[in-house]
C-alpha positions in Angstrom: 10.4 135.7 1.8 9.5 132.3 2.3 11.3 129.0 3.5 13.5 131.5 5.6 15.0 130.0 8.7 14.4 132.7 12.0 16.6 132.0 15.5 16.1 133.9 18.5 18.7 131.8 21.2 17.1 128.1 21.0 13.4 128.9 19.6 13.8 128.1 15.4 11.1 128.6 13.1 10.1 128.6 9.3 8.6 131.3 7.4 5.7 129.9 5.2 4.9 130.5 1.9 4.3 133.9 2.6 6.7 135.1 4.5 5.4 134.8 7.8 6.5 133.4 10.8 5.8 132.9 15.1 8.4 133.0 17.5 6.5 131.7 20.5 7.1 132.3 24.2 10.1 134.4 24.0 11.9 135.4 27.4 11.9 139.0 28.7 15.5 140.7 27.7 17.5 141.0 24.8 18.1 138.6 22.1 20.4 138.2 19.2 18.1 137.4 15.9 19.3 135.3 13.2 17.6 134.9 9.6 19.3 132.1 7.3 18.2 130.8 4.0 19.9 127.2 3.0 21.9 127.8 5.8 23.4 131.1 5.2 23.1 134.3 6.9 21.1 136.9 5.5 20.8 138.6 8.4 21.7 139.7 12.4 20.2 141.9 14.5 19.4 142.2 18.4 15.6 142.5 19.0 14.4 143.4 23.1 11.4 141.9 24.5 9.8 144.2 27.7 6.6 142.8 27.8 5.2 139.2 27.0 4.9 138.4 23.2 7.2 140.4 20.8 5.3 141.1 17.4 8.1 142.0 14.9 8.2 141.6 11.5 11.9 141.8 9.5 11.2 143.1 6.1 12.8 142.0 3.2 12.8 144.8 0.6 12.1 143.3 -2.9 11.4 146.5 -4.9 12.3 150.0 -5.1 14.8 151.5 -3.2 15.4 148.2 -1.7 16.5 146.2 -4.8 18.5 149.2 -6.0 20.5 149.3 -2.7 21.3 146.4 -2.8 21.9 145.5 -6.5 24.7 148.7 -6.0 25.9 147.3 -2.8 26.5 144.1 -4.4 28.2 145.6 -7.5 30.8 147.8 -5.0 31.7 144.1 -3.2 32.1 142.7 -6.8 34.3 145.3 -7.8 36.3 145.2 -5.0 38.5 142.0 -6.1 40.6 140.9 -8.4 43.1 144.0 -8.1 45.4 142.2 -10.5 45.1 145.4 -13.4 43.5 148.5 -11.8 43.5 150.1 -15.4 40.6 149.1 -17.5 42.1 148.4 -21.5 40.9 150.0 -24.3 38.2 147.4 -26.5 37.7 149.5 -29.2 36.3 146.9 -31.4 33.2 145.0 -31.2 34.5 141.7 -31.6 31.0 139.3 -32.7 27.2 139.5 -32.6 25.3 136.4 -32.4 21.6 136.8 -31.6 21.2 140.4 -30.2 24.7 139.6 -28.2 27.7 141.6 -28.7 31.1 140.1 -27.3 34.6 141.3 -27.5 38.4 141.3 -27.8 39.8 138.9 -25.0 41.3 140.8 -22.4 44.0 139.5 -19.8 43.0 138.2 -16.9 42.4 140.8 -13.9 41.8 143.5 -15.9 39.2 145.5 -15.0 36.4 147.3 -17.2 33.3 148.9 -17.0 32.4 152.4 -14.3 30.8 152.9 -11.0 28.8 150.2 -9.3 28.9 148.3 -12.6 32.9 147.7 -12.6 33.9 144.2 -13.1 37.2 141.9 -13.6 38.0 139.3 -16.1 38.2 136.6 -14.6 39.9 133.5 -17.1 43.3 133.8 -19.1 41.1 132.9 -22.6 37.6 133.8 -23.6 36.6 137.0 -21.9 34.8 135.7 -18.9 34.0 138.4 -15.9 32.8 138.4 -12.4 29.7 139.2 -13.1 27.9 140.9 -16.4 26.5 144.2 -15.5 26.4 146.0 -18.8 23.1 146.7 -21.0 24.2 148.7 -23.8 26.8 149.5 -25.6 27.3 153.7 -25.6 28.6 155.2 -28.7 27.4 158.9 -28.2 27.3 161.0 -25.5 29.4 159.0 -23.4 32.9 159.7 -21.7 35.2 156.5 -20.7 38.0 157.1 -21.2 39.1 153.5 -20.3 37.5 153.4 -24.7 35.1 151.5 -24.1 31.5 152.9 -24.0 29.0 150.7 -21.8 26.1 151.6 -19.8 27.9 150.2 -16.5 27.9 153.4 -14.3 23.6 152.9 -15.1 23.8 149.4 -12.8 21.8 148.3 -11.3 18.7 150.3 -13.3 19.8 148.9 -16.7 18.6 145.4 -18.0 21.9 143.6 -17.4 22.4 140.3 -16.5 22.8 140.6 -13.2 20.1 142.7 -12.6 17.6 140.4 -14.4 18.9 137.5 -12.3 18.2 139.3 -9.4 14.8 140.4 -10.5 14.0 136.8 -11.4 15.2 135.6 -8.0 12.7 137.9 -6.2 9.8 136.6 -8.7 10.9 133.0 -8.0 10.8 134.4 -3.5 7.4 135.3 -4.0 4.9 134.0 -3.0 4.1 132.8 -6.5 7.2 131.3 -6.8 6.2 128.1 -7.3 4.8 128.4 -10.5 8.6 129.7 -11.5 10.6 126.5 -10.5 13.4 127.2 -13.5 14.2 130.6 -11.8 15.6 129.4 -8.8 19.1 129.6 -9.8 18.6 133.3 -9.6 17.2 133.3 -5.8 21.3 133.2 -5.1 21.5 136.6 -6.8 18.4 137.6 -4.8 20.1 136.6 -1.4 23.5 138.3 -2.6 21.4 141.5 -2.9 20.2 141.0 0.6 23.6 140.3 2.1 25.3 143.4 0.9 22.2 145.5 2.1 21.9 144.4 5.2 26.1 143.7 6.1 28.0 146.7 5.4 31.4 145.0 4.9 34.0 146.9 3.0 35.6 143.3 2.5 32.7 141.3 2.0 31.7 137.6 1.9 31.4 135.1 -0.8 28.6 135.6 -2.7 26.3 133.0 -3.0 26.6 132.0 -6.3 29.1 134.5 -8.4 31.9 134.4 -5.7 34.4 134.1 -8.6 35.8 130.6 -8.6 34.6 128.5 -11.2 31.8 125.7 -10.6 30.2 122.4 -11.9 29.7 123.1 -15.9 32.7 125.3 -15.9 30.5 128.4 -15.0 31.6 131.4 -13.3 28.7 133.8 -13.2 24.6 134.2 -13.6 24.4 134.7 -17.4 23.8 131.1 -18.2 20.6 130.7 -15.7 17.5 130.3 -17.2 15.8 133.4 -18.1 18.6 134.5 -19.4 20.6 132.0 -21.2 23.4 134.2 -22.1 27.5 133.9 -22.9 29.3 134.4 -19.1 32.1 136.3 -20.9 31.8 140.1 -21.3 28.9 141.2 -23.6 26.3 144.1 -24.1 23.0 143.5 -25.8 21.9 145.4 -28.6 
């Protein structure tokens, strides 16, 4: 990834715009690494040098079995707050379509909906809004929720949610043809919160970059307004 910022003790360095990056000179021993992007932490780890220069390369997974890892790691941190109502309500009816959208019922705040590594919590008193949206599709055959309402949640992250097309555009706009994608960088913080969880095992977890659940400048809460997207933040599926 580029514009990543690499520490070993005092020697800082820059990746460029592909990814690359020289430590030079490093002492003989042990040494704490540290990988930062805008200033936050994507990553620690101890690297040993034995014998002069220390080729080593940190690999930042944008595909495969990477992005699912940490797409699923991210959706267990998500899920892990707001324990006001354990019990996700019933939303039996589909409440309005607009555009290939489908919203519903307002539910009170804290309530949780949604299975697996797609669970999420409303997060206002009015209008529905959650943590983060990470249903596709609405279910009506073949599934079993008995919480009543029939989403394709317990697919995340391999379904075309929100959340997992924010995080797919953040690794376009991480590329190293990035720059021809300037109105996707919103979604690099999705990107990075991918990383995070990958690379920390925390059962508690930190605030995510971007949809840490507090409410920010524009009255957003989550990624479905970036660009690219362009969606409602509250709870939806898309037809």
């Amino acid at each position: 990834m580029r514009n990543l910022e690499v520490q070993v003790g005092k020697v800082k360095t820059t990746t460029n715009k592909k990814g690359h990056y020289t430590l030079p000179a490093l002492p003989i021993g042990k040494h704490k690494m540290i990988i930062k992007r805008d200033g936050k932490v994507l990553r620690e780890l101890e690297i040993e040098v034995k014998n002069g220069n220390l080729k080593f390369n940190v690999v930042f997974q944008s595909t495969g079995v990477g992005f699912i890892a940490g797409a699923q790691k991210m959706g267990e941190q998500m899920s892990s707050r707001h324990q006001t109502n354990t019990n996700s309500a019933p939303i039996q009816t589909q409440e309005t379509e607009n555009n290939g959208i489908v919203t519903y019922k307002d539910l009170p705040k804290g309530t949780k909906v949604g299975t697996g590594q797609g669970k999420m919590s409303i997060l206002t008193d009015t209008g529905n809004v959650v943590s983060c949206n990470k249903a596709d599709a609405y279910e009506t055959e073949g599934a079993n929720f008995p919480e009543g309402w029939e989403s394709d949640t317990w697919r995340f992250p391999l379904n075309w949610s929100d959340c997992s097309q924010s995080i797919a555009l953040g690794i376009l706009y991480a590329s190293e043809i990035g720059f021809f994608f300037p109105e996707y960088e919103n979604s690099l913080n999705c990107y990075i919160e991918s990383l995070q969880n990958v690379m920390h095992d925390e059962s508690k977890g930190e605030n995510a970059p971007y949809c840490n659940w507090e409410q920010k400048d524009g009255n957003h809460y989550n990624c479905s307004w970036f660009e690219g997207i362009e969606h409602t933040e509250a709870l939806h599926t898309h037809k």
